[in-house]
Structure formats: structure tokens, C-alpha cells
C-alpha positions in Angstrom: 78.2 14.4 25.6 80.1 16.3 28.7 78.8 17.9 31.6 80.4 22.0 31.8 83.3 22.2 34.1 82.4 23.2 36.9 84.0 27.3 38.8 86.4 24.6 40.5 88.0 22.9 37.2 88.4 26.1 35.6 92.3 28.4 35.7 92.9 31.6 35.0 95.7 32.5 33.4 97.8 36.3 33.1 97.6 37.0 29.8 99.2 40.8 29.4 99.7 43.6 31.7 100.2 47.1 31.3 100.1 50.0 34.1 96.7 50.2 33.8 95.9 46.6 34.3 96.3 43.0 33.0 93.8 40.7 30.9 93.6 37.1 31.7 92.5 33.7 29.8 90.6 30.8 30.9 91.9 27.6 30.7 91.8 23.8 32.3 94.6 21.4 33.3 95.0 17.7 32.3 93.8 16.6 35.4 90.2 17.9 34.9 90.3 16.1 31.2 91.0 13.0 33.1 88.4 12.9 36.0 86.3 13.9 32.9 87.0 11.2 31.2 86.7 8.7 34.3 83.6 10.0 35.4 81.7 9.5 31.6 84.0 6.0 30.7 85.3 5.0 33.6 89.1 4.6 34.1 88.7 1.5 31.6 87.0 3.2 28.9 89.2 5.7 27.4 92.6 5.4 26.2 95.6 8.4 25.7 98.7 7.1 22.8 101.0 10.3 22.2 103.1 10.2 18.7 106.2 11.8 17.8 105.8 13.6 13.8 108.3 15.6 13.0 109.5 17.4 16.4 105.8 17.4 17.1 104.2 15.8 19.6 100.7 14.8 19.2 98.0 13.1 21.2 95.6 11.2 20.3 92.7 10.5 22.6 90.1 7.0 22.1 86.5 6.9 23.9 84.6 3.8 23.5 80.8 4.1 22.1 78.7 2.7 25.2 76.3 1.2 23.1 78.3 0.0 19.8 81.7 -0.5 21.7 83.3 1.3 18.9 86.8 3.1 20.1 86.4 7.1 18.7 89.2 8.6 18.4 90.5 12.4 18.1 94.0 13.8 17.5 95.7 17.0 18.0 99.3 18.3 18.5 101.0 20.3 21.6 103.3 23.4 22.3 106.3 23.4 24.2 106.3 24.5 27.8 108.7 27.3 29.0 110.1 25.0 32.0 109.5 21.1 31.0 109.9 20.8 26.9 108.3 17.3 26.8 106.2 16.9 29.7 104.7 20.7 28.1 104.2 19.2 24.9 102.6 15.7 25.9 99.9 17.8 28.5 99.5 20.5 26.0 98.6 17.8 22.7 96.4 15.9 25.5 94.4 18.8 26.6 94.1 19.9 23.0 92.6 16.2 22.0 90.1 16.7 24.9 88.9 19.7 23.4 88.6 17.9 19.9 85.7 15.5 21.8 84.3 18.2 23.6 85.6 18.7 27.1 86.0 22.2 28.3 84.9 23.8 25.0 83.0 26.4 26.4 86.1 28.3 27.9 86.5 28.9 24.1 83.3 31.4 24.2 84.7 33.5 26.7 84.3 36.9 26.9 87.4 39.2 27.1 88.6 39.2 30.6 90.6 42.7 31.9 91.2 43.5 35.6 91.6 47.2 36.3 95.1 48.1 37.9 92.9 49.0 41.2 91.7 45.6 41.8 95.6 43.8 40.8 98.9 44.4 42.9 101.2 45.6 39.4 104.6 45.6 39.7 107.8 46.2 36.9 110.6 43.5 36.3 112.9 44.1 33.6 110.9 47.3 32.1 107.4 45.5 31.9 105.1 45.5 33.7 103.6 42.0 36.0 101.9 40.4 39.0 102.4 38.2 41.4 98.3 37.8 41.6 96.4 34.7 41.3 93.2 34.8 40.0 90.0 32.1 40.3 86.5 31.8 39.0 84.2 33.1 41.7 80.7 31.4 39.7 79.7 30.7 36.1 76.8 30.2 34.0 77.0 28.2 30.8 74.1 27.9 28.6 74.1 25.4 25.8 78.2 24.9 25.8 78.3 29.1 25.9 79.4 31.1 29.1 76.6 33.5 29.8 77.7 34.9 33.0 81.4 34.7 35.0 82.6 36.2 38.1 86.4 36.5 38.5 88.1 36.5 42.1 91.5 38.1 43.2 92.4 35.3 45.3 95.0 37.9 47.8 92.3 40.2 48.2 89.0 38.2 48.0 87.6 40.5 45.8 84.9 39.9 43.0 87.4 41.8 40.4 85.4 40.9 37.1 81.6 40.4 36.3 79.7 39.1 32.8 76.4 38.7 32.2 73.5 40.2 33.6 73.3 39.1 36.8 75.7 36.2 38.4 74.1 32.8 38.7 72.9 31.7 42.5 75.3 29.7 44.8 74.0 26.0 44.6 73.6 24.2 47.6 76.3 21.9 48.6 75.5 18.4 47.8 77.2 15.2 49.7 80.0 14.2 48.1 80.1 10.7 46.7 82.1 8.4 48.7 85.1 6.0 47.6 84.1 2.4 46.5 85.6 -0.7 47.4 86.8 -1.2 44.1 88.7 2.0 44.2 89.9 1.1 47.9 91.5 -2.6 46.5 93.0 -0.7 43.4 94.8 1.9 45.0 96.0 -0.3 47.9 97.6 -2.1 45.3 99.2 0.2 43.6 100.8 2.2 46.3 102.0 -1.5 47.6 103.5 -2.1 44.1 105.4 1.0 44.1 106.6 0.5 48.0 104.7 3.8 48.9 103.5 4.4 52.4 99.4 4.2 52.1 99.1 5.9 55.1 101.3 9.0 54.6 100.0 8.9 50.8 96.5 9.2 51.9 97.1 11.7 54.3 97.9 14.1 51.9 94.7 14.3 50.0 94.0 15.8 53.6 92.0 12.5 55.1 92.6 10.6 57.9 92.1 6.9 56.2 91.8 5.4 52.5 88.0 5.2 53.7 87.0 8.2 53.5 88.1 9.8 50.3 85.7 11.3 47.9 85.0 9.4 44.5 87.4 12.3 43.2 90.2 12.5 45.3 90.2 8.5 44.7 90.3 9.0 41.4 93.1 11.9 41.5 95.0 9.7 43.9 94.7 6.6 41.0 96.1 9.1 38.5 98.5 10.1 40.6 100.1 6.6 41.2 99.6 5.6 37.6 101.7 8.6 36.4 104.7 7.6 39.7 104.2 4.4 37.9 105.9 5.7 34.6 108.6 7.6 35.8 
């Protein structure tokens, strides 16, 4: 039912270091589940109702059937965070439910990912060993919801750091963006006016000049974004 995320939409995460190097896990953040979810339902066809069971938190996620109209839903529960217990849980449950109706499940065919120590700036803090490195997806290949091929990217050095697969897919050429729609325009003009925010200084910092030319994405992170000031 899902497109594959895209190099862009997937994280990579420190999973263990030792002097001789550090592994790393691939992962995706709410956000992603929610442009997702937009792009294939549109912001009016999905819904997101969290449940407290226990000391549990659990989401459960609802997509409507396009052609019966039927809400589908899919449940699963979250883990704490180490710096924000309940915000931890509630993303953690919500990316989890995602992954029940089938967004991002390819990260879980993932090969084992290790950096050797020569490509990652180690370092010791409190007798084990860390780094300060961030890390990105340089390209991927998925094939029939499994990753084929994955380039891995120190993002200090600029260094390809980790390759799988034969041979690493070929840079696709750069398609025009799709433009923000009136619709989009009138909704988040409203909201920002709603809240008393500034549209202009709000906008800016999506990096455009004017409400007119965002992207269809940053429109939609920009709707997310208000509708989660909203509930604070």
C-alpha cells in the first residue's frame, strides 16, 4: 500500500561502540509516518487515538478504505524515552502502529550496519567508549519491501563510511517539487492566525520567502507543526 521511504526520511541511529568501531540502526521519526499518511489519505483520512493500559501507552492508528470507506485500524504500545517519559512513549506507540500498516517496514530487513574506528571520531566518557558523529543514508535500493543495497554517510567527514549490495543504485534526477495549493495556503493562514503566530516569521523558517512558495511537504510539515502548538 506505501511507497519505500525515501534516503531522506530514513535516521541512523548509534547503536554500540567499542575502540574498534560502533554499529548503527536504522530508523524513521513520526514526522515521516505523518507526511506518509497525508500523502496516501490526505490530512482528513487517517486518524491517531493513544490509550493509557496499565502504565502503557498505546497507539492506535485508523486509515479509511478508499473504496469501501471502512476505518482500518492497527494498535501497538511505546517505550519510554530517556529525556521526555510521555511525549517518548506517545511517538514511540505511534511509530510502532505505523509499522503495523506498513510504513517503513523495510528498515526491518536491514543488514547489520558497523563503521570501522577509521572512518568514526571515538572518544571515552565515563570508561566507554562514544561519538559525537552523525551518520545519514547516502542512497538505498529497496526491492519488494527488502533493502538490497545502502550506502551510509559520516556527515563530519562526508565520507561513504558503509556499503551493501552489489553495486549502489544511480542518483535519480531531481524532479520539481510540487507546489503548495490554495487549500493548504487558507488552512495554514488560519491556523497561525488562531494561535496569534506571526505568518511571516513562521514561514520564514521553513527557509522561504512567502506562504507561496512552499513545497507540498513543507506545507504539510508546517500544518503538523501548528496542529501539535495547537495542543500544548
Amino acid at each position: 500500500m506505501f511507497r519505500d521511504l525515501r534516503a531522506d526520511e530514513i535516521d541512523c541511529r548509534v547503536a554500540t561502540c567499542s575502540d574498534k568501531g560502533c554499529s548503527l540502526l536504522l530508523y524513521k521519526d513520526a514526522r515521516v509516518d505523518m507526511n506518509i499518511l497525508d500523502e496516501e489519505f490526505s490530512m482528513l483520512g487517517w486518524q491517531r487515538e493513544h490509550q493509557l493500559i496499565g502504565d502503557r501507552l498505546y497507539c492506535t492508528v485508523k486509515v479509511k478504505d478508499k473504496s469501501t470507506g471502512e476505518w482500518i485500524s492497527k494498535q501497538d504500545v511505546g517505550t519510554e524515552s530517556y529525556t521526555e517519559k510521555e511525549k517518548g512513549q506517545a511517538s514511540d506507540s505511534f511509530k510502532r502502529a505505523c509499522f503495523n500498516i506498513g510504513i517503513g517496514r523495510e528498515l526491518y530487513t536491514a543488514p547489520f550496519i558497523w563503521i570501522n574506528a577509521a572512518d568514526v571520531n571515538l572518544t571515552q566518557k565515563n570508561g566507554k567508549w562514544t561519538t559525537y558523529d552523525r551518520f545519514e543514508v547516502g542512497d538505498i535500493a529497496i526491492t519488494d519491501k527488502k533493502i538490497t543495497s545502502l550506502t551510509i554517510i559520516n556527515a563530519r567527514t562526508k565520507k561513504t563510511v558503509y556499503t551493501y549490495g552489489k553495486q549502489a543504485p544511480a542518483p535519480k534526477q531531481a524532479s520539481k517539487p510540487t507546489m503548495i495549493n490554495q487549500e493548504a495556503i487558507l488552512t495554514i493562514t488560519r491556523l497561525a492566525n488562531d494561535q496569534g503566530i506571526d505568518l511571516d516569521s513562521f514561514v520564514k523558517s521553513y527557509g522561504v520567502a512567502k506562504l507561496e512558495d512552499m513545497t507540498r511537504q513543507q506545507s504539510i510539515k508546517a500544518y503538523n507543526d501548528l496542529i501539535a502548538r495547537a495542543k500544548k
